[in-house]
PAFIVEX-260216 format. One record per residue (C-alpha): x, y, z; residue number from 1; residue in three letters. Coordinates in Angstrom, 3 decimals. Example, Ala and Ser with C-alpha at 12.3 -4.5 7.8 and 13.67 -1.06 7.14 Angstrom:
BEGIN
ATOM        c1        c2        c3    k    r
ATOM    12.300    -4.500     7.800    1  ALA
ATOM    13.670    -1.060     7.140    2  SER
! end
This chain:
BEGIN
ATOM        c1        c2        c3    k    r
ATOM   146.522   128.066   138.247    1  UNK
ATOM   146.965   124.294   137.977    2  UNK
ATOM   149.839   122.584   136.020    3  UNK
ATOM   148.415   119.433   134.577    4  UNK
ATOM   150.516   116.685   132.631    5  UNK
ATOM   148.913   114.283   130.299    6  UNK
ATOM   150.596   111.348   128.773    7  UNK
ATOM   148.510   108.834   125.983    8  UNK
ATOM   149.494   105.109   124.672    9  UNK
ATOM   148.147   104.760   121.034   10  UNK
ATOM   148.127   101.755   119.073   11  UNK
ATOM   151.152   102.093   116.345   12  UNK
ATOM   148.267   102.132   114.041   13  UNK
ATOM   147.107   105.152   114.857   14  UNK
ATOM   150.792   106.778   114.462   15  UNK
ATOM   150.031   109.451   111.637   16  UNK
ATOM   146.583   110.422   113.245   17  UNK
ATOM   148.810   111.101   116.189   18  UNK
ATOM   151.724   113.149   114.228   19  UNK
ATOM   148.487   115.029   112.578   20  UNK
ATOM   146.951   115.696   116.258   21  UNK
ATOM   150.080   116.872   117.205   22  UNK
ATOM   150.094   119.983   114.228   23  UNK
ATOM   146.308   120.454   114.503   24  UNK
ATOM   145.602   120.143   118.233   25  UNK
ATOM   147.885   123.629   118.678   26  UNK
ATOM   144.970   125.832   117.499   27  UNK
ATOM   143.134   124.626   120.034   28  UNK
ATOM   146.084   125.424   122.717   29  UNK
ATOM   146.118   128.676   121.346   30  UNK
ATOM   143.006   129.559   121.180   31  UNK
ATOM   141.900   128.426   124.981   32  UNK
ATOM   142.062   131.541   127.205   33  UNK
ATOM   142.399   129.337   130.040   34  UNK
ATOM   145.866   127.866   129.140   35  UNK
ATOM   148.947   130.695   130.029   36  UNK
ATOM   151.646   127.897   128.696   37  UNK
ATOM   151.338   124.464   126.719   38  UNK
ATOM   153.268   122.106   125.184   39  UNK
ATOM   152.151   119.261   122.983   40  UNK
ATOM   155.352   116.163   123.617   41  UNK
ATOM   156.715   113.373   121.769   42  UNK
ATOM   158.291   110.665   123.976   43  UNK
ATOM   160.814   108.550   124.040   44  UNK
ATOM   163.126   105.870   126.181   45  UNK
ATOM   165.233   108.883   127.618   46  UNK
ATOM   168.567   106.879   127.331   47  UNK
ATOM   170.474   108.302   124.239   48  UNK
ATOM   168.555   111.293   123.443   49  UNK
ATOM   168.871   110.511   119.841   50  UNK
ATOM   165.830   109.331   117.332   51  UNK
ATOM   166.303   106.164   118.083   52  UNK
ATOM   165.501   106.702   121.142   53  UNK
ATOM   161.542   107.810   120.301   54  UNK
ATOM   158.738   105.867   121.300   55  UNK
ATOM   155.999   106.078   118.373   56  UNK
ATOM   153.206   104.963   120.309   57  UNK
ATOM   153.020   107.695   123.519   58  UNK
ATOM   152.417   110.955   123.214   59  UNK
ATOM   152.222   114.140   125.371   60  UNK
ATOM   150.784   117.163   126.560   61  UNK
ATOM   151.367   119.961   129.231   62  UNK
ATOM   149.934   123.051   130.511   63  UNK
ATOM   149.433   125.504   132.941   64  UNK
ATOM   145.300   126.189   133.440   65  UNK
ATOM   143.351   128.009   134.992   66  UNK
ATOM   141.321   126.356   138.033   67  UNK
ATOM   138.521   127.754   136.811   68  UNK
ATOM   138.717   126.827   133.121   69  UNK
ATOM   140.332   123.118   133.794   70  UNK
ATOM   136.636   121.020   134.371   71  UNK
ATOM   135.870   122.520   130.489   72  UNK
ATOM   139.050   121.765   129.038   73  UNK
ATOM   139.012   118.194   130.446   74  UNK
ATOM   135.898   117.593   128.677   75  UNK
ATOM   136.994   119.451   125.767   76  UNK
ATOM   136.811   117.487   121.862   77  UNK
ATOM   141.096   117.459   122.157   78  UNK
ATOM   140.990   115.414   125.509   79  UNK
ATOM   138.148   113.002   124.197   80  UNK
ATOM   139.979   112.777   120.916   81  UNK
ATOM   143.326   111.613   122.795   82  UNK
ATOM   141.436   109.471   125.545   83  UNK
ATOM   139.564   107.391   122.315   84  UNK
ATOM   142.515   106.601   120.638   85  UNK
ATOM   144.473   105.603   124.138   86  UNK
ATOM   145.319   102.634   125.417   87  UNK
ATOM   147.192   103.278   128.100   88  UNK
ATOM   146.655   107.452   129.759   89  UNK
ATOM   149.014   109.251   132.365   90  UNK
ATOM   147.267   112.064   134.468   91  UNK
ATOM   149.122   114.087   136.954   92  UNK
ATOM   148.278   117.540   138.764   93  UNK
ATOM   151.097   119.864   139.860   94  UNK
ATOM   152.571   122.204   142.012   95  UNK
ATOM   155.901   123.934   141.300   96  UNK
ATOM   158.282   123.505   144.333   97  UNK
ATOM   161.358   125.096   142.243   98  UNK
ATOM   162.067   126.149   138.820   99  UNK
ATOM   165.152   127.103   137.322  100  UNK
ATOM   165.763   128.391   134.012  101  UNK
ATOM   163.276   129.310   130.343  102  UNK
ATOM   161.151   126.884   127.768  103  UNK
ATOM   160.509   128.952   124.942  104  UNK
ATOM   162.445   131.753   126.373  105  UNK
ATOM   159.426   132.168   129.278  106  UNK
ATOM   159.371   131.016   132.869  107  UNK
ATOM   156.169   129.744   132.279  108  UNK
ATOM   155.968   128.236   135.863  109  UNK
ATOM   157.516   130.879   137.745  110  UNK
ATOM   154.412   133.230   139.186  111  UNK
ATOM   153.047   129.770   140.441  112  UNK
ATOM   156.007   129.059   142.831  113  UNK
ATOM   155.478   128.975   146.509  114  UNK
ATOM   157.391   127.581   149.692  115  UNK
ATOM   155.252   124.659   150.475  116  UNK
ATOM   156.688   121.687   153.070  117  UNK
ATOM   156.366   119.363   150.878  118  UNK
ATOM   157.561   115.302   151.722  119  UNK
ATOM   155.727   113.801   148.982  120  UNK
ATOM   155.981   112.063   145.494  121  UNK
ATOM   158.127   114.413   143.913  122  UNK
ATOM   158.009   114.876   139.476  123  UNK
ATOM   161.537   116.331   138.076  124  UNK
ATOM   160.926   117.959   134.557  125  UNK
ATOM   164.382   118.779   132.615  126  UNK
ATOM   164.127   120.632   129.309  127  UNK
ATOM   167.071   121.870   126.852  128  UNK
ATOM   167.263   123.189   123.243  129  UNK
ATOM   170.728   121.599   122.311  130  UNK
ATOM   172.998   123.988   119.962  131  UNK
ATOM   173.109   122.088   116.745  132  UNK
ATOM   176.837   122.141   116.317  133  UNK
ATOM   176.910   120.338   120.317  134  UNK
ATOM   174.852   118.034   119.378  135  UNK
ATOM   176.824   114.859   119.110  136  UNK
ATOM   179.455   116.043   122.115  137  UNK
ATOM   175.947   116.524   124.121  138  UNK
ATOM   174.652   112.744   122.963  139  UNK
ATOM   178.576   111.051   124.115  140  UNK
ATOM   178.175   112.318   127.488  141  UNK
ATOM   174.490   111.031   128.077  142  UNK
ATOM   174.578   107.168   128.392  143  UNK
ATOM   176.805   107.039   131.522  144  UNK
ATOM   173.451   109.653   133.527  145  UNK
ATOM   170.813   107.567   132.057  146  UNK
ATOM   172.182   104.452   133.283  147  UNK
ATOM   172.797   105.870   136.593  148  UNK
ATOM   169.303   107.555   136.790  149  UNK
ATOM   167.437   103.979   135.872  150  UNK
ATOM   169.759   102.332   139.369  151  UNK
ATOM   168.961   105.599   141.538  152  UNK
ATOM   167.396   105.235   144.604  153  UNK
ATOM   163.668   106.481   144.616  154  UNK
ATOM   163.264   106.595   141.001  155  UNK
ATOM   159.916   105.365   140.392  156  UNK
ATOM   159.845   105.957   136.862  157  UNK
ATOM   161.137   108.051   133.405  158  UNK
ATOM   160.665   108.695   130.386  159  UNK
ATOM   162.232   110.816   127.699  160  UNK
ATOM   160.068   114.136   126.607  161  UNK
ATOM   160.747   116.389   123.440  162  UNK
ATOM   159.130   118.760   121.346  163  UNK
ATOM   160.861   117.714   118.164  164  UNK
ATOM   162.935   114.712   117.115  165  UNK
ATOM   166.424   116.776   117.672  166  UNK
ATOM   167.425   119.441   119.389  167  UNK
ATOM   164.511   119.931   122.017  168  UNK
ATOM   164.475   117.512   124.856  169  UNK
ATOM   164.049   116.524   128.090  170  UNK
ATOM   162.937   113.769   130.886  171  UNK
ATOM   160.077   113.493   132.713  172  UNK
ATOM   160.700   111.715   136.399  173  UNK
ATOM   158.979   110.949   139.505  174  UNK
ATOM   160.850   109.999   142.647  175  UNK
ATOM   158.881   109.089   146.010  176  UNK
ATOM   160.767   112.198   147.707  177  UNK
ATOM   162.247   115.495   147.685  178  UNK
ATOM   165.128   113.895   149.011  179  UNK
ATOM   165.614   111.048   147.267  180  UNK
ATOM   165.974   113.387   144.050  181  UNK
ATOM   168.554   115.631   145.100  182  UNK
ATOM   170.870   112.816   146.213  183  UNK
ATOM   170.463   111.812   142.506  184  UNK
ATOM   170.875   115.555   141.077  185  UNK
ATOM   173.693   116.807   144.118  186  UNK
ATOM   175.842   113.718   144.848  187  UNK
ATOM   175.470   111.334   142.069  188  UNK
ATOM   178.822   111.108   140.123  189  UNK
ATOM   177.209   110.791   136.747  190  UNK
ATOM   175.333   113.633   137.338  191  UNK
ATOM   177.842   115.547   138.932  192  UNK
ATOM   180.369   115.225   135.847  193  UNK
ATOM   177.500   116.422   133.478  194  UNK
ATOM   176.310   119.066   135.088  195  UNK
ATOM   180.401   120.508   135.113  196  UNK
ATOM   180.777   119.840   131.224  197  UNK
ATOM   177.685   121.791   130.599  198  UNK
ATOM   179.167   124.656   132.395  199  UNK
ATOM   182.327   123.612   130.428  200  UNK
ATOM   181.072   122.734   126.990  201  UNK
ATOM   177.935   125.027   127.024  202  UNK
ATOM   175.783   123.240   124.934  203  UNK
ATOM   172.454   124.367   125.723  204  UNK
ATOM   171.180   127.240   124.004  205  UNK
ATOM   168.131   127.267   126.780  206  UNK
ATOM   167.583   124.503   129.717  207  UNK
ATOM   164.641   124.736   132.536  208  UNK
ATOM   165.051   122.434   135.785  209  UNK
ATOM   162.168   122.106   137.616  210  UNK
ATOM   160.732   120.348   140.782  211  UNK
ATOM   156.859   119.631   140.997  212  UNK
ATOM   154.801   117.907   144.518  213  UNK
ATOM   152.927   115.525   142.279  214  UNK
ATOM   149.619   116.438   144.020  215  UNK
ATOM   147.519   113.397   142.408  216  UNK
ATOM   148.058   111.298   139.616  217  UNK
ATOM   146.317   108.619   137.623  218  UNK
ATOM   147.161   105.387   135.066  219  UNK
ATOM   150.211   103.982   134.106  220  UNK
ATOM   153.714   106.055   133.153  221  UNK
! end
C-alpha cells in the first residue's frame, strides 16, 4: 500500500470546473478497488483557518493505493483531467512513521505503520473537524501557531488543507527532519499553549496527527 499526495495549480479561470471536479471526481474514488482511503482537498494559506484564508486556484487529492493498482490510476482520465488543467502539480509518495488519531472516524493509515529509521524529509499532516459552536474560540487561538510555524526551524514549506470551507481542516507540512519537527510540535511555546487549550477547550470533535518519510516527491508546493 502506497500513500500518494497530489496537489494541482489551476488558472482562476478554471475555478468552477475545479469545484465541479471536486463533486464528480468522488465516483471515481469510490468506485476504484485499488484506493482503501481518499480524500479530494481544497487549500488554503493555513494562517487563520477561516474562508478567507482559501486559495481558489490549488486543489487537492489523497489516497492510500494499492502498489499494484497505482501505475493504472496514475494514468487514469481523473489524473489527466487534473494534470491538463494544471499549472503548477505537487507529487509526493509516503510512508507513515506515526499516526495518531481518526479522519472520517477511520485510521485510514494505521495497518501501514512500521518502525522504519528514518532521517529524512519528513511531511506532517494535521486534520480536525472543529465543533461548530468552538469555532470562533478555535480561530482566536490560531494566528499566534501559524506565525510561529512560518519562523520554525526546518520548515520547508505549508499550506492549509480542508475538505470543506468550515469546520474540516488541516495543514499540510514538510520539514527536512524528524527532528526538526518535533522541536516545533514538543518545545515550541505557540504550540505548546495550543495543544493545552485543546485539552482544555475541547474543540475538536475528531483530529488525526500524523508523521510521513516523504519517500520522493515532485514540482512545486
Amino acid at each position: 500500500m502506497t500513500t500518494k499526495v497530489y496537489f494541482w495549480r489551476v488558472p482562476r479561470k478554471y475555478f468552477l470546473w475545479a469545484i465541479l471536479r471536486m463533486a464528480l471526481d468522488r465516483r471515481a474514488l469510490r468506485r476504484n478497488p485499488s484506493i482503501s482511503f481518499w480524500k479530494l482537498l481544497g487549500t488554503g494559506k493555513g494562517e487563520t483557518f477561516t474562508p478567507r484564508d482559501a486559495d481558489p486556484s490549488r486543489w487537492g487529492l489523497l489516497i492510500n493505493i494499492e502498489d499494484q493498482g497505482l501505475a493504472e490510476f496514475e494514468n487514469s482520465k481523473l489524473i489527466k483531467n487534473w494534470n491538463g488543467k494544471s499549472i503548477e502539480k505537487f507529487e509526493a509518495t509516503l510512508k507513515p512513521i506515526a499516526v495518531h488519531g481518526k479522519w472520517s472516524r477511520k485510521n485510514p493509515f494505521k495497518s501501514e505503520i512500521a518502525p522504519i529509521d528514518w532521517n529524512g524529509k519528513v511531511v506532517a499532516i494535521t486534520r480536525a473537524r472543529i465543533k461548530w459552536r468552538k469555532n470562533f474560540l478555535f480561530w482566536s487561538s490560531v494566528p499566534p501557531v501559524t506565525k510561529s510555524l512560518r519562523s520554525a526551524p526546518g520548515l520547508i514549506s505549508a499550506i492549509g488543507i480542508g475538505e470543506a470551507p468550515l469546520g474540516l481542516q488541516g495543514t499540510f507540512s514538510i520539514w527536512e527532519d524528524p527532528k526538526t519537527i518535533s522541536y516545533f510540535a514538543y518545545r515550541g511555546e505557540a504550540h505548546k499553549e495550543v495543544i493545552a487549550a485543546t485539552a482544555r477547550e475541547k474543540w475538536y470533535a475528531e483530529e488525526l496527527f500524523g508523521r510521513f518519510a516523504l519517500i520522493s516527491s515532485s514540482g512545486v508546493l
